[in-house]
N, C-alpha and C positions, 0 to 999 in steps of 0.2 A: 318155444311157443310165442305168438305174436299175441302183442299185448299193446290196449289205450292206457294213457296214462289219466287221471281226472284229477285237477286240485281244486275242491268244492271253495269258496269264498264267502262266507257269510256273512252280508250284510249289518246285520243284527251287531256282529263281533266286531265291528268295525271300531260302530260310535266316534265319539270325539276323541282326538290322539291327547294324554296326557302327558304335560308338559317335564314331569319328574322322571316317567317312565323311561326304560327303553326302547329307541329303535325297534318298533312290530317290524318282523321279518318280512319281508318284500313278496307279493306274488310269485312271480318269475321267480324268487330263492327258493319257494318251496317246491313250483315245478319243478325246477334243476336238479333237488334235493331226491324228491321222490322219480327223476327218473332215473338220478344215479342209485337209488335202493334197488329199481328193478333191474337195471342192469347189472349189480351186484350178486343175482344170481341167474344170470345167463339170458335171461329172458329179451326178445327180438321187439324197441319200441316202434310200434308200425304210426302209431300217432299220439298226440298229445292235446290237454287244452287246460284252457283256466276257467272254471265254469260260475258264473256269481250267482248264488241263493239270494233270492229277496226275502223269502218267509220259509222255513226247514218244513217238509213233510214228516209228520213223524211216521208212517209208511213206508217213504221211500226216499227221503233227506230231500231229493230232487224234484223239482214241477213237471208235471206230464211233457213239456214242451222240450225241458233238455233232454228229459229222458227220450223220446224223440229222436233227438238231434244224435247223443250219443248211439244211439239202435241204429243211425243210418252209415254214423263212422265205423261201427262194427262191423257192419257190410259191406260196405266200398275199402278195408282194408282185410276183409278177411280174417278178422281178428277172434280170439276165444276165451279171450281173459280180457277182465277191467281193473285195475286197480284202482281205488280211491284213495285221496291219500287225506282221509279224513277215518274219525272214529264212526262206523257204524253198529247199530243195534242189531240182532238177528234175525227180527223180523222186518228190517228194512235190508239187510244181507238179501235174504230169501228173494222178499220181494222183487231187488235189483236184477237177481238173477230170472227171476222168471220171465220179466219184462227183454231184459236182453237175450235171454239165451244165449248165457256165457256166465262162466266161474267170475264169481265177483269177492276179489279180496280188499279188506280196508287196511291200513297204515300199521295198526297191530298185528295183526294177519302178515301183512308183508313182513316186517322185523323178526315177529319168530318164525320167517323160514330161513332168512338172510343166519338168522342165528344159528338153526337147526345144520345147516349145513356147513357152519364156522366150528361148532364147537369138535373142537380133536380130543380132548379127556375125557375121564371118565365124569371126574367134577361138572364140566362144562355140561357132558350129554344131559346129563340130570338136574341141571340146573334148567336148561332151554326145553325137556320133557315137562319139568314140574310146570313152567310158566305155559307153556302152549295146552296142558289137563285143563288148568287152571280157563285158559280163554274159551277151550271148546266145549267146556261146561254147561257155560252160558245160549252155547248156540243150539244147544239141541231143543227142538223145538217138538212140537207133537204132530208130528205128519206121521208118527207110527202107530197111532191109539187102536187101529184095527189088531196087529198084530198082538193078542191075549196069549198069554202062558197058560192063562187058569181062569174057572168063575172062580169067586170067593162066596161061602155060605150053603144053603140048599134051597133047590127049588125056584122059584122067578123073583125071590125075591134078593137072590145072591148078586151082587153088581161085580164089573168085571175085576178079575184079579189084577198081576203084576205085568203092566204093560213093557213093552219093548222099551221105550225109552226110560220104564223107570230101572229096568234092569242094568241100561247104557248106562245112566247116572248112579249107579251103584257099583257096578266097576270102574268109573270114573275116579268116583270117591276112595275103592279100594288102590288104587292104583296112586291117589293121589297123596296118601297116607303111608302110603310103603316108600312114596321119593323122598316127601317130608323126612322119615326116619333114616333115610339114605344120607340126607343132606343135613341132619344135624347132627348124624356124626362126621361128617366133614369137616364142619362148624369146631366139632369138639379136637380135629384133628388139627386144623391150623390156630386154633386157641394153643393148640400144643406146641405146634412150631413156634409159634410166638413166645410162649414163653422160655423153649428154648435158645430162641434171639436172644432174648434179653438177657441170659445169661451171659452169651457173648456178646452185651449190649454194641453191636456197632447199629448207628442211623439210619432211618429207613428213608428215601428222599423215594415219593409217590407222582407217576408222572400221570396227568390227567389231562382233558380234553375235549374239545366234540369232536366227532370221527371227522377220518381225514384228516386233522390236525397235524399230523408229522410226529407222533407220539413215538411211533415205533420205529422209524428212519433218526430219530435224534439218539432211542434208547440203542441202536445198532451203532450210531458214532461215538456216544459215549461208551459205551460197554466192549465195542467188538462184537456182538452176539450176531447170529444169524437170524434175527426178528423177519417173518413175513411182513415186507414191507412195499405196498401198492398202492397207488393212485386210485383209490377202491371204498369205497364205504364199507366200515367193518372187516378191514382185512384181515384184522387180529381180533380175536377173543376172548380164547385164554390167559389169564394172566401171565406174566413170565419175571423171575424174580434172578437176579444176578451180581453176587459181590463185586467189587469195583474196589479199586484205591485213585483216589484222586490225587491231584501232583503231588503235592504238598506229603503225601505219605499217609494219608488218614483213610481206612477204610470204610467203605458203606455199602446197602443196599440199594440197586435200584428197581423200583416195580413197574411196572408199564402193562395199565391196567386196559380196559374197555371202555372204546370211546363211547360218548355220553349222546344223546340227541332229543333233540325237542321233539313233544309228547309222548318220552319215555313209555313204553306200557306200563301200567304198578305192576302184572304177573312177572315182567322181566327186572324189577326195581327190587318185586319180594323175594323173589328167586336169587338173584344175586348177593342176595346183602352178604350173603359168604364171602364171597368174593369183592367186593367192596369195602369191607370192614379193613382190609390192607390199606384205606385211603386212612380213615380211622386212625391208625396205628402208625402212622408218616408222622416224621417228625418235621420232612419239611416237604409243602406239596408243589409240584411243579404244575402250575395251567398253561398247557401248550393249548396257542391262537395261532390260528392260519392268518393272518396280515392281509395276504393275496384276497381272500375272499370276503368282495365285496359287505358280506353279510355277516364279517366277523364280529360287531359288535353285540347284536341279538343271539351268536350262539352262545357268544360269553357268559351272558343272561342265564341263558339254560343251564350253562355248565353250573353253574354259583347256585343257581334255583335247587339244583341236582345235591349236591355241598349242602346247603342249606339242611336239606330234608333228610339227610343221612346224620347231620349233628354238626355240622362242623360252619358256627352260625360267622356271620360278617366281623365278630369282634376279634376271632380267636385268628378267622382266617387272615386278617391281616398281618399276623405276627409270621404265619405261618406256609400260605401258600405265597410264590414267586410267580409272576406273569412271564411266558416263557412267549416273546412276539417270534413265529418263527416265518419261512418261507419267503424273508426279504429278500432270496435271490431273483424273486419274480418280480420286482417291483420295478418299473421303473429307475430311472439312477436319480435322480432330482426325487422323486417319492422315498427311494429306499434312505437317502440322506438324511431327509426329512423325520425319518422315522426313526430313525438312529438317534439322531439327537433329542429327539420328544424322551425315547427310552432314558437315554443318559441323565435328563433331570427330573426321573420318577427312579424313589428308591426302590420300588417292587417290581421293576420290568428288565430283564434281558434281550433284546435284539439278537437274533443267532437266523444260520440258515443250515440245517441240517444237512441238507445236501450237500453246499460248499464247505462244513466245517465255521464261515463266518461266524464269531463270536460266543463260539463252543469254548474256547478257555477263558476266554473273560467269565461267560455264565459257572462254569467250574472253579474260578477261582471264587464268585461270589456264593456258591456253594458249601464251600469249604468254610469261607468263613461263616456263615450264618449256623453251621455245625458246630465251631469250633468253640463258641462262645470265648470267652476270659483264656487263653494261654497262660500257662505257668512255666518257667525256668524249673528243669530241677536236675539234681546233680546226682545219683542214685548207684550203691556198689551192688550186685545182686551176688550172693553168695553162692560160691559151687554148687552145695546142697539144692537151691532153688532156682537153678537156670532153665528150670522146666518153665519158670515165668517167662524166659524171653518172647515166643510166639506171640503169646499175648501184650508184651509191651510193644515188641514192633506193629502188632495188628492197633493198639490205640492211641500209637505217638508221634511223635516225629524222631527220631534219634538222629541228635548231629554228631557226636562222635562217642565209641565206642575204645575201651581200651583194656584186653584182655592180662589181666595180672598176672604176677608168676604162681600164688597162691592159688589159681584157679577161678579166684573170683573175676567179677567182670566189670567195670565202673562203665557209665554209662551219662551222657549230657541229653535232655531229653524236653520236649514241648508236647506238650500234652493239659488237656482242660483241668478245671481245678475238682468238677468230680469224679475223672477218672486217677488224679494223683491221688484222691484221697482212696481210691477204690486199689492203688497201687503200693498204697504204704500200709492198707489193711491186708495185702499179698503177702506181705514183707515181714509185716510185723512192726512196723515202727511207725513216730508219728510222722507228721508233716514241717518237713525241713527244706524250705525254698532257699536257694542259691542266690540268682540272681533274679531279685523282684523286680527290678529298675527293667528289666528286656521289654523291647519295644515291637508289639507287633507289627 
């Protein structure tokens, strides 16, 4: 389908730039933005524009005049869709459409289709069903008041019974109650998974982002996995969760969730929080930044704003998420240098380029350490009877050397945190006997 793109500009929003704030994202980024969502789902852009509002209609957002202007681009390109890449009401939807004669989708509209056709699970479908109930709720509007099921009462004085659309909005409702119940047992299903993690507590390191970030090309380099990975807005949706051992011998989880974007819909925010709740439960979060793009410091903004709002407030995140600068392979070479060493004297940022592998073991080692907290030395015999422990020692240690006795017992030299040694000697049965304290990480 051949489709205008429109990014409304309002005035009003402008005002005076505040000197604390960040970077308001640019014009031109949000056209770019919004014509990569349309072309995200196949859609042919036959034109585009940056439209600027002096005073909003609440009507039709738009003044008779662009509105106009846009009706003449729709016809000199043959066009049948408008997207806006702005939040409209439903009775300025309507309206847009009537005036154009053409399907008029706005910014929320557009994402839950990008999503609708992303999601591959079952999780996912019913997540991206309940959010899109949830939007088309609001737009039904009463252009069906003639269609009556029933009077109500007897005689002229019975007024009309249960209209069409209140029937619409009552399977609505029914339907939006039965996902709800879908989805909070879901809820109660990775509440389960989690705590069966935790049993086997290895770390959970949560990678996050605004889309296109390279979330899923870094979570492919580190892990090996076969992640859907595309130069694409929203190429991945489903979460995807995959154990890892980093060099060093330390086991973890990585998650590689759903990238983030500025004016999130709340139906896709509430919908999710299933699925989000794995950022939650990270012990240490990765923000992957696209570098390359111009406008990566206002998405960063969003990402954090996004953080922010799920619980995970500016004080905690500092201990916890790591700035992940990726996609330096585009940069210029006197830029990318430059960037290099900005990272080197911030302790929260990694320079890495996904693609090339550049600074994927540096970030990996600094991984490991922020996992590792305090290393202990310790010197450990595992008895015959309990070499069912091994698995689990090797899954939370480091073992330098290994030395299998003639009794059957097994002595063991081992690096490992101080509350997994103590988690190791409550295995064992015994207390906590450190070897060599003096070892130097």
């Amino acid at each position: 389908m051949r489709a205008v793109v429109i990014v409304p500009v309002l005035k009003a929003a402008r005002g005076k730039p505040d000197p604390a704030a960040p970077a308001p994202r640019s014009d031109e980024a949000r056209l770019e933005e919004a014509i990569g969502l349309a072309r995200a789902i196949d859609l042919t852009i036959a034109a585009s524009a940056i439209v600027t509002v002096s005073q909003p209609k609440p009507g039709t957002l738009l003044g008779t005049g662009k509105i106009a202007e846009i009706k003449a681009l729709l016809d000199a390109h043959d066009a049948g869709l408008v997207i806006v890449d702005h939040p409209l009401t439903p009775v300025q939807q309507r309206n847009l459409e009537k005036e154009w004669a053409a399907k008029v989708i706005d910014r929320t509209g557009l994402i839950l289709e990008i999503f609708g056709r992303r999601a591959s699970t079952k999780e996912g479908t019913l997540q991206v069903e309940l959010a899109h109930l949830n939007y088309q709720r609001g737009r039904l509007v009463r252009s069906w008041t003639h269609l009556e099921r029933q009077r109500g009462g007897a005689g002229f004085m019975g007024g009309p019974g249960e209209t069409q659309i209140e029937a619409d909005r009552r399977l609505l409702q029914d339907k939006i109650v039965k996902l709800e119940r879908e989805l909070e047992q879901v809820r109660r299903t990775r509440q389960l998974h989690r705590s069966k993690r935790k049993k086997v507590p290895h770390p959970i390191v949560a990678l996050v982002g605004y889309t296109n970030a390279g979330k899923s090309t870094l979570f492919n380099r580190i892990t090996g996995a076969g992640v859907l990975a595309e130069d694409m807005l929203f190429a991945t949706l489903d979460p995807t969760l995959r154990r890892m051992k980093l060099p060093q011998g330390r086991t973890v989880i990585l998650s590689d969730t759903v990238g983030f974007i500025s004016d999130l819909p709340t139906h896709l925010v509430a919908a999710f929080r299933a699925t989000l709740e794995e950022v939650l439960e990270a012990d240490l979060i990765l923000h992957v930044r696209d570098m390359s793009d111009p406008d990566n410091g206002a998405q960063s903004s969003d990402v954090l704003r996004i953080l922010a709002d799920l619980g995970i407030d500016e004080k905690d995140g500092a201990e916890r998420i790591l700035e992940v600068w990726n996609k330096i392979d585009r940069l210029e070479p006197e830029a990318r240098e430059a960037l290099v060493q900005k990272a080197g004297t911030q302790p929260n940022v990694m320079a890495v380029s996904a693609i090339s592998g550049e600074g994927v073991d540096a970030l990996l080692a600094e991984i490991n350490r922020r996992l590792s907290g305090v290393l202990v030395d310790r010197d450990v015999i595992v008895p015959v009877m309990q070499l069912q422990l091994l698995p689990w020692i090797y899954d939370h240690s480091i073992v330098d050397a290994r030395e299998d006795l003639e009794d059957g017992n097994v002595r063991l030299e081992l690096r490992l945190t101080e509350t997994e040694a103590a988690e190791l000697d409550r295995r064992l049965g015994i207390g906590q006997k450190p070897v060599r304290e003096d070892w130097e990480r």
